[in-house]
N, C-alpha and C positions, 0 to 999 in steps of 0.2 A: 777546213779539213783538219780533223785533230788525230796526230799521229802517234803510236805506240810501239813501244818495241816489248817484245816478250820472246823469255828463254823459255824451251823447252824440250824436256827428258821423253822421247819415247821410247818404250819395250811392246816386245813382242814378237812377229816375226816380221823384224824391218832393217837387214840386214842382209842382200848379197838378193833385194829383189828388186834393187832401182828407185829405192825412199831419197836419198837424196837429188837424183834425177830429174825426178817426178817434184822432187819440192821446190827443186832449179826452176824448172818447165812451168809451174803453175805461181812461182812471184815472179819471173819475169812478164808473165800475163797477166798477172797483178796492180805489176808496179811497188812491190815488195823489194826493199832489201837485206842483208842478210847473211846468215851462213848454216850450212849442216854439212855435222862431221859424224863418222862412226866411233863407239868408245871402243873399249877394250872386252868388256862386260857386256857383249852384242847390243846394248841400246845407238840411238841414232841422239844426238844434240842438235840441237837447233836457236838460231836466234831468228827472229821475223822482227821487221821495222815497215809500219804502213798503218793504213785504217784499220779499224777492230772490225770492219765487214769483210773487209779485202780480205787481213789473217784468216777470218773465219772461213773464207772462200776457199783462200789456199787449203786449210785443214781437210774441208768437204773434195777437193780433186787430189788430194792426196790419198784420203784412203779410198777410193773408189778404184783402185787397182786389188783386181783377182789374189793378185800374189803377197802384198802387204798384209799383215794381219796387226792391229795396234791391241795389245792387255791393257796399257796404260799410259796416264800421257799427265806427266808433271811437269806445271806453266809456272811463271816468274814475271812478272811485269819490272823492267828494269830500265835505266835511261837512256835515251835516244844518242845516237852515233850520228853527228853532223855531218861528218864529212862522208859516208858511206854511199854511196852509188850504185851499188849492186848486188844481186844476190849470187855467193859463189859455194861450190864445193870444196869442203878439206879435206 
């Protein structure tokens, strides 16, 4: 099992409709960990740590909520976090 972590930038409207929630909700059922925080500039951050299917999984149950709407979505492949345990909200 070869594991990744990747940062990323989403815009659009995913701000004040349960994106971070919802991205808590689907790496926990993953097995993802992690974190997503809101910026200031309504985009959502994110870091994902797991398999490149699992990510990709979590991405697909993320946006299948009505109310999320993703414009764009800017990824970062960057180094894995050892110690990290779980995936939280900032």
């Amino acid at each position: 099992m070869i594991l990744v972590r990747k940062h990323f930038r989403f815009t659009g409207r995913v701000q004040g409709v349960g994106f971070r929630y919802r991205a808590k909700y689907a790496a926990n059922g993953m097995g993802i960990t992690g974190w997503a925080k809101n910026e200031y500039d309504g985009s959502v951050e994110m870091e994902a740590q797991g398999t490149e299917e699992a990510i990709n999984q979590m991405l697909v149950m993320i946006n299948k909520s009505d109310y999320i709407v993703i414009d764009s979505i800017e990824t970062e492949v960057i180094p894995l976090e050892e110690d990290e345990r779980s995936f939280y909200v900032r």
